[in-house]
C-alpha positions in Angstrom: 8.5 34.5 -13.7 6.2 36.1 -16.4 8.3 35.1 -18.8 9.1 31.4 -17.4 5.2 30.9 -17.8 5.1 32.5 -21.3 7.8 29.9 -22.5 5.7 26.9 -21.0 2.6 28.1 -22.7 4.3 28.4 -26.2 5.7 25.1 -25.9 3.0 23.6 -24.8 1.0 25.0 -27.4 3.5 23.2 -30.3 5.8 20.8 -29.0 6.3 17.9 -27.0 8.8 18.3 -25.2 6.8 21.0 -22.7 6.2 19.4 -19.3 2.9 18.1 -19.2 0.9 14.6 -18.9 3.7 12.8 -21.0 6.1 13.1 -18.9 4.4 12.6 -15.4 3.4 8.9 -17.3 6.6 8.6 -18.6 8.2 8.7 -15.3 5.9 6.8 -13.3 5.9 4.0 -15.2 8.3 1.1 -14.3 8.8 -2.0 -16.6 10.1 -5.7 -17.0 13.7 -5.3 -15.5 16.0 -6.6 -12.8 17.9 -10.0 -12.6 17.0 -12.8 -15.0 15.0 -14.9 -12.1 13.2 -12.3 -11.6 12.3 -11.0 -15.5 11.4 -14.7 -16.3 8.4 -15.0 -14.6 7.1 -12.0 -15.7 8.6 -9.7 -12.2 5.9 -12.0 -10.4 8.1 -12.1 -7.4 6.4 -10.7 -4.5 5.2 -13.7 -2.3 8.8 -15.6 -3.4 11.4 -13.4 -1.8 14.9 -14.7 -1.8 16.0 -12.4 -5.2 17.6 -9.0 -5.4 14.9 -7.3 -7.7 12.3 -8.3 -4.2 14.3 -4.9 -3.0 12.8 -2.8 -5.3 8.6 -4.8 -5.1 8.5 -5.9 -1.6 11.5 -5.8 0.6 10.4 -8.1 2.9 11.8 -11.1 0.5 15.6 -9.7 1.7 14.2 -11.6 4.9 14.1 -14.8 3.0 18.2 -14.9 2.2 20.0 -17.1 4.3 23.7 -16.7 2.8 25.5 -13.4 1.2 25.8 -12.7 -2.3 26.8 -10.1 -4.9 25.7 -10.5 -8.4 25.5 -8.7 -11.7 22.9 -9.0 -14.8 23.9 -7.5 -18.1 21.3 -7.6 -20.7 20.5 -6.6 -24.4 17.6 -5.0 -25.7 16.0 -4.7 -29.5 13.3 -2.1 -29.9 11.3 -2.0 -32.6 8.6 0.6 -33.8 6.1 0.5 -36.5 4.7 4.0 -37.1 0.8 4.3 -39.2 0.6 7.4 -41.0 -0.4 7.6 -44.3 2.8 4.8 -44.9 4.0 2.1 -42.4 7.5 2.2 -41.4 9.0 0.2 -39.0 12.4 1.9 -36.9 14.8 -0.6 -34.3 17.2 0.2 -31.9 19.6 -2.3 -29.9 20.9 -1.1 -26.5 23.5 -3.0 -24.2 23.1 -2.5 -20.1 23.6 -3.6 -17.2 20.5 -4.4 -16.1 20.8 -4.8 -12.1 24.2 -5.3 -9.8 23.8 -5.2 -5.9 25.1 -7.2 -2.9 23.3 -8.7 -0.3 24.7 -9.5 3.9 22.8 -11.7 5.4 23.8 -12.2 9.4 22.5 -14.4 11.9 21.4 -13.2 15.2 21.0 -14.8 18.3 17.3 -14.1 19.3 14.3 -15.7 20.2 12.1 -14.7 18.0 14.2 -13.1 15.1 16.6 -15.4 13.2 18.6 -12.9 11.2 18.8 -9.3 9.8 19.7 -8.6 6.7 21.2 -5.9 4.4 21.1 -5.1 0.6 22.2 -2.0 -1.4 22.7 -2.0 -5.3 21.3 -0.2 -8.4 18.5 -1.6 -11.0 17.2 -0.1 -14.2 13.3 0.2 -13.9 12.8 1.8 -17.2 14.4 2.4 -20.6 13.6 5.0 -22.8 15.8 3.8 -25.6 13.6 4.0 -28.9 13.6 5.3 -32.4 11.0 6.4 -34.3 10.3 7.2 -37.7 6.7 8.5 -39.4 6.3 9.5 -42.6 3.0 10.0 -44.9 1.6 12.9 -47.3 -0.7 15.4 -46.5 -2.2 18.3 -48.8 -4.5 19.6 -45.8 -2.0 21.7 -43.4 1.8 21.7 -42.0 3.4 22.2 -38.9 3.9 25.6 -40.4 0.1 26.8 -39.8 1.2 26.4 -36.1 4.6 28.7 -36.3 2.5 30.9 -38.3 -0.6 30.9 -35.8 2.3 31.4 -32.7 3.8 34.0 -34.8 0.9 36.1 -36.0 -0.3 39.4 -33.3 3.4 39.4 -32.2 5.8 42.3 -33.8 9.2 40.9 -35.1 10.7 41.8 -31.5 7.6 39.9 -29.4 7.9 36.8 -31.7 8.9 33.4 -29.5 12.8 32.4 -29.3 11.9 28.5 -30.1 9.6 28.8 -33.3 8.1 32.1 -33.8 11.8 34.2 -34.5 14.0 31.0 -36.1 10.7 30.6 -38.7 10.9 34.4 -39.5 14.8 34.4 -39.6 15.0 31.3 -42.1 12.4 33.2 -44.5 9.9 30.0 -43.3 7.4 33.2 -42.6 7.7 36.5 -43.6 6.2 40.1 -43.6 4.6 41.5 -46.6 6.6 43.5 -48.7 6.3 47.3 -48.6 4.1 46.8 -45.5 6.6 46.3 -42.8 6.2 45.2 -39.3 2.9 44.9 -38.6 2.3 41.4 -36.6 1.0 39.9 -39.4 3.0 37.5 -41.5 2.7 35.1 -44.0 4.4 31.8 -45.2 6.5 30.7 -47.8 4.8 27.3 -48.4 1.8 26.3 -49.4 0.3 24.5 -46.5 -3.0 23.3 -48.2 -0.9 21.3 -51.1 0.2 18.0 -51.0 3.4 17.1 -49.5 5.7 14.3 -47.8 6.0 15.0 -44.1 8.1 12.9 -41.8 9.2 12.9 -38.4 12.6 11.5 -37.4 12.6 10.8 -33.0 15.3 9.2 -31.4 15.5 8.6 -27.4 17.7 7.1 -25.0 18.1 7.0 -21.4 16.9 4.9 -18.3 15.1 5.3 -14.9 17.3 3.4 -12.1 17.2 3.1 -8.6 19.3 3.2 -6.2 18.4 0.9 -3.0 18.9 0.6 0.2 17.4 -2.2 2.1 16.8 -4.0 5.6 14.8 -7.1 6.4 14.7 -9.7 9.2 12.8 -12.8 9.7 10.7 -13.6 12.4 10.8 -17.6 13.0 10.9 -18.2 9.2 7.3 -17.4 9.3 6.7 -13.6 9.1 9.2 -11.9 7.3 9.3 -7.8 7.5 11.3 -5.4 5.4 12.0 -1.8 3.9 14.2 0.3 1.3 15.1 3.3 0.8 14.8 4.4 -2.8 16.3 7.0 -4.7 15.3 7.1 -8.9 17.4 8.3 -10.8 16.2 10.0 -14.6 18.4 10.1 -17.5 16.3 11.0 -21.0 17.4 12.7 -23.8 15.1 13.1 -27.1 16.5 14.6 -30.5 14.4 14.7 -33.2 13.6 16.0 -36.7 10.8 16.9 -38.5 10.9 17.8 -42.4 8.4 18.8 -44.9 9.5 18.3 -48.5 8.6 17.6 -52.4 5.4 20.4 -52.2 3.3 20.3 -55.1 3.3 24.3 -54.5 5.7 26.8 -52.4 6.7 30.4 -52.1 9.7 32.2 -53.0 11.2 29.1 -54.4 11.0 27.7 -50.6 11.7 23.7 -51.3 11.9 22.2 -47.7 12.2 23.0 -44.1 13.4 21.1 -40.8 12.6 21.5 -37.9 14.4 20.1 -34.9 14.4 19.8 -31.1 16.3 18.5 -28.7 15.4 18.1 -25.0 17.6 16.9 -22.2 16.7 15.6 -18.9 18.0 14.7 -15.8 16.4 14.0 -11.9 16.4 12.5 -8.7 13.8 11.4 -6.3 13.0 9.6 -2.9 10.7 6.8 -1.8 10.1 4.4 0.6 8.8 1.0 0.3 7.6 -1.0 3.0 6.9 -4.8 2.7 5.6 -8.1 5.0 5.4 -12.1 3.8 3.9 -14.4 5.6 4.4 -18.3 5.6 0.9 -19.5 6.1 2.6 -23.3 5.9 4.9 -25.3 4.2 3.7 -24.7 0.6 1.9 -21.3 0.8 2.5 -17.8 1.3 1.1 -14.1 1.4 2.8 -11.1 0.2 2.2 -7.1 0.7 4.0 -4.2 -0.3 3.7 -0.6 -0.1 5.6 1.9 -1.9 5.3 5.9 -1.3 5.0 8.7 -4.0 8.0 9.2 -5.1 9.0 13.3 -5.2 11.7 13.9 -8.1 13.4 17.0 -8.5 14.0 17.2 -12.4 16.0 19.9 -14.2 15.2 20.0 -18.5 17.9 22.0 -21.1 15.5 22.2 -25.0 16.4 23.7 -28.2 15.4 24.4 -31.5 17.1 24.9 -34.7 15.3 25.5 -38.0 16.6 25.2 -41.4 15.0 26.3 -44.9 16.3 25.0 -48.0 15.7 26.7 -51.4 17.2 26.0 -54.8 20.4 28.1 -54.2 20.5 28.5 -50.2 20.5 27.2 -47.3 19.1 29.3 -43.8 19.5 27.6 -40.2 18.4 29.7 -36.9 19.3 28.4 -33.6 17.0 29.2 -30.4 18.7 30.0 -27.5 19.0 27.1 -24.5 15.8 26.9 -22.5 16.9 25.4 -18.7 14.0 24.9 -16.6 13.7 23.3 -13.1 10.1 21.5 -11.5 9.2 18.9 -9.2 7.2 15.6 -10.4 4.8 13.7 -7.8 4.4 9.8 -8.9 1.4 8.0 -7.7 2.0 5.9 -4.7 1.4 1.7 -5.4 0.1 -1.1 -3.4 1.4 -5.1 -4.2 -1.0 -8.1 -3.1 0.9 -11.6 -3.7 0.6 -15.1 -3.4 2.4 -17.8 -3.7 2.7 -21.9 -3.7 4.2 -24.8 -4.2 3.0 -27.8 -5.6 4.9 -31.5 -4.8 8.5 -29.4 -4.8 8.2 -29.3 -8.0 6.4 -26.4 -9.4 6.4 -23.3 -7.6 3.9 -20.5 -8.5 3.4 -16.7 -7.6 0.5 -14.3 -8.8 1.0 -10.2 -8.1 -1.8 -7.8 -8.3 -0.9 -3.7 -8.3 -2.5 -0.9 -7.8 -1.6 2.2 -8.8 -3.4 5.7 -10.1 -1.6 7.4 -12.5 -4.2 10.1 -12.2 -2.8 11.3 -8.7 0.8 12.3 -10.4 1.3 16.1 -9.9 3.6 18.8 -11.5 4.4 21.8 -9.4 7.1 24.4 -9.8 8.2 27.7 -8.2 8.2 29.0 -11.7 5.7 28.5 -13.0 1.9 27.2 -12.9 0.5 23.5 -14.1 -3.4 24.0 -13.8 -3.6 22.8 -17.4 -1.4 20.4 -17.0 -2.5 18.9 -13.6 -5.8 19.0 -14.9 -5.4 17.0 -18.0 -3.2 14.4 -15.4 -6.5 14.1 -13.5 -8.8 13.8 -16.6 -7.1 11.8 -19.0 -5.7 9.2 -16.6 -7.4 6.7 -14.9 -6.5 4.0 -11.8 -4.5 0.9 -13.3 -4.6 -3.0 -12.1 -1.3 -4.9 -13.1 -1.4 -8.4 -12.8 1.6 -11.0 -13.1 2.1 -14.4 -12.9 4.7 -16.6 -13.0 5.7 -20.3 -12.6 9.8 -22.2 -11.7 9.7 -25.6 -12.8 11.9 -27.9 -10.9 13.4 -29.8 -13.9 15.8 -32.0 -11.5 12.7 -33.7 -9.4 11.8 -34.8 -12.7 14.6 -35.5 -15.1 17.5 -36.3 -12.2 20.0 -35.5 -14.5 19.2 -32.0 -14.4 19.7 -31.5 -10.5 19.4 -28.1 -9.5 17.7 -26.6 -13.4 15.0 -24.5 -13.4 12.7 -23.5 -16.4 10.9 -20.5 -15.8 7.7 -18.8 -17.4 5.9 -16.0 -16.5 3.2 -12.9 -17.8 2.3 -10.0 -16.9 -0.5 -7.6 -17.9 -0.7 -4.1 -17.5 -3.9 -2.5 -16.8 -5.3 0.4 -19.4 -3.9 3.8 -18.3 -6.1 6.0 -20.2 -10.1 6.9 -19.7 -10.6 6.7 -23.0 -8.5 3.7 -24.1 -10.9 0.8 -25.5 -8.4 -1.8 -24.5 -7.8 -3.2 -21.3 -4.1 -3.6 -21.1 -1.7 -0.8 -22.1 1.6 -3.2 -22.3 1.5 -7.0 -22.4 5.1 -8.9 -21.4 5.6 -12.8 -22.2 8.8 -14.0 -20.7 10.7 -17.3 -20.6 14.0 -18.3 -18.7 16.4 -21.2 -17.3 18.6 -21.0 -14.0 21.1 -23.4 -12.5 22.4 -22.7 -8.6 24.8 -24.6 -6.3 25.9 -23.3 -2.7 28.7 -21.1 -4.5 27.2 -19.4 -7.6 23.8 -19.5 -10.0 23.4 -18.0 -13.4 20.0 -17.1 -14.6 19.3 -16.2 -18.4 15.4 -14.6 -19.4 14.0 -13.5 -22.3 11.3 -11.1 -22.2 9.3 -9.8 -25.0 6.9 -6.9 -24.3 4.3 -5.2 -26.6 2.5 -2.2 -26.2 0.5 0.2 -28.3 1.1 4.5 -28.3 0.3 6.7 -30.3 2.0 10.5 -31.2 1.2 14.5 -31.7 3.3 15.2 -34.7 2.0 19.2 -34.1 -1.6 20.0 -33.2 -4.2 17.9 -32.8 -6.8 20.4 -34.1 -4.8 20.1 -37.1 -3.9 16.5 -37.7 -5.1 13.0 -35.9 -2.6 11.3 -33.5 -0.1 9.1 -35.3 -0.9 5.4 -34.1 2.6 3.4 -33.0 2.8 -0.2 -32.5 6.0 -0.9 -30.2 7.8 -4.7 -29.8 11.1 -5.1 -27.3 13.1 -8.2 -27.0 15.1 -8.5 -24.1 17.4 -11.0 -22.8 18.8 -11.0 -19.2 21.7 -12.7 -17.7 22.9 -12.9 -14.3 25.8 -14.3 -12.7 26.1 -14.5 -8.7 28.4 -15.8 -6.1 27.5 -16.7 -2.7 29.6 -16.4 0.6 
């Protein structure tokens, strides 16, 4: 266990691929996703019911369906990146999904009160995590090498670290002093304090999905009443590269270094969402939802590899494979909706969420998070979403276009940080048509979000965080039957 901790604390202290406050955000977070009615007003769904992304919000709009459906939504996404370091690069990325598919029975009961009960069960991506990143700039004040050498330094040749410490010394990236030995003291082959090009290749994939299951009933087509059972599911897996090269001054004819890491990750978690509408008339109604913490178990596999180039040579050092098991604790969310519609033509649905990302919580049998949980409680702060969105009847206005609807929606994501100045951390702008008959519909969105990061390349007593700027285009389609 000792050793467990020490490995934490080590990569914690360099990389960012340790378990810490990125990751608790990181999985918490859901975006934009689900079928094409749904992304197109901006997920604003939760007083409207009668869609399968409801089962994943507020389950009680499964109470809403009156026939039996199965559907699917693929999708397309474009990711784009500009990175500000010294120089501004811009990195995309174009993924292909399937962004939801589920089925839906809805059956009639004979009962006073209670008009039918109904059942759902599919899979829906919540979050994507495909992205590329690329920073590079010159710097002539320090290197990612002071770190390894800092790590290193205090530690004989046998105590250094498996991940940075021992592949530095073993690629001659730091060495002991000649004619001196092994003494715990080392030195590096670069200069750190001349100028330099250093850049940072990052490249992610991987989604958060969920897997529902879902009842719901209606209670006189006034009150309707449901709730799923949800089980996440993580996929991420992050490579990336980081070089320094074209020094004004090195060591031992030392003329570049990479170093890179690779992190894979996999879990799976529980929740429970519970949800009510209410039809307060004809035109109006009120939505709630609730949705548990969800507990994931998550397993993580990381390794390094670092490789020295001089004129003549080439040195690479592998670390061993680091597998390492914890538990994540997301923060719990509450839903307010409302809805109406105005002369049958235009229908319109506001959401406000809740949620504090401060109360996520990393535990392990392993190993301790005080830091960790601490900075999770310190750093992050309670978030208010807000979404809105509108359907257009175009057929009660234009008769030739019977059964078209244009869609618009928006939705604003309250600032996650304290210390962020601005007050959303992701805006999403979305725009979509549908068509629907008693046998099928098709649905087609297009959703662009923006958001603003920012990245560690080592140490931020050594170096500023490098500011990111990130765009994604998505579009949705989704084709159902009913029966």
């Amino acid at each position: 266990m000792k050793k467990i901790f020490l490995i934490v604390l080590i990569l914690n202290s360099i990389s960012v691929f340790a378990q810490n406050e990125i990751d608790a955000l990181r999985y918490s977070k859901d975006g934009i996703f689900g079928t094409a009615k749904f992304t197109s007003m901006g997920g604003s769904f939760g007083a409207l019911g009668g869609d399968f992304s409801n089962l994943h919000f507020n389950p009680a709009g499964l109470g809403l369906y009156q026939n039996s459906e199965v559907f699917i939504s693929p999708s397309m996404h474009l990711n784009k990146v500009k990175s500000y370091y010294t120089q501004k690069i811009e990195s995309e990325k174009v993924d292909l999904s399937i962004s939801n598919l589920g089925i839906i029975f809805s059956s009639p009961i004979k009962n006073k009160n209670w008009n039918r009960i109904n059942f759902g069960i599919g899979i829906s991506t919540l979050n994507s995590y495909d992205q590329d990143i690329t920073i590079q700039g010159q710097n002539k004040f320090n290197s990612l090498a002071d770190k390894i050498l800092d790590l290193a330094n205090g530690n004989y040749i046998n105590e250094l670290d498996d991940f940075y410490g021992y592949p530095g010394f073993m690629t001659y990236l730091i060495d002991t002093t000649v004619g001196v030995g092994d003494n715990g003291q080392y030195f590096l082959n670069i200069n750190s304090s001349t100028n330099k090009t250093q850049r940072k290749i990052i490249s992610s994939n991987g989604n958060k999905n969920e897997l529902v299951f879902s009842f719901a009933s209606s209670m006189n087509d006034k009150l309707y009443i449901g709730t799923t059972f949800g089980f996440p599911i993580i996929n991420y897996n992050e490579s990336s590269k980081y070089s320094e090269f074209d020094f004004d001054e090195s060591q031992n004819a030392l003329k570049s270094y990479d170093l890179k890491e690779n992190l894979s990750v996999y879990g799976q978690g529980v929740n429970l969402k519970l949800g009510m509408i209410a039809r307060l008339n004809q035109h109006t109604n009120l939505g709630l939802s609730l949705q548990s913490p969800t507990l994931f178990n998550i397993e993580e596999t990381f390794y390094t590899e670092i490789v020295t180039y001089t004129d003549s040579n080439r040195y690479n050092w592998n670390s061993p494979y680091n597998y390492f098991e914890y538990e994540l604790l997301t923060p719990a969310k509450i839903i307010f909706s409302g809805s109406t519609r105005i002369k049958n033509i235009l229908l319109l649905n506001a959401d406000f969420e809740v949620i504090n990302y401060s109360y996520a919580n990393l535990s392990s049998k392993n190993a301790e998070f005080i830091n960790e949980n601490n900075s999770i409680d310190s750093l992050f702060i309670q978030s208010q979403n807000i979404r809105l969105g509108a359907d257009l009847d175009l057929g009660e206005i234009v008769r030739e276009f019977k059964g078209v609807k244009l869609r618009t929606g928006i939705a604003l994501n309250g600032k996650i940080y304290e210390s962020s100045k601005d007050n959303f951390s992701s805006e999403n702008y979305s725009f979509g048509i549908g068509t629907n008959n008693n046998f099928y519909f098709l649905d087609l969105s297009y959703i662009l979000h923006k958001s603003k990061d920012s990245h560690n390349l080592y140490s931020q007593n050594l170096i500023s965080p490098i500011n990111l700027v990130n765009t994604n285009h998505s579009i949705i389609f989704t084709l159902g039957f009913r029966y």
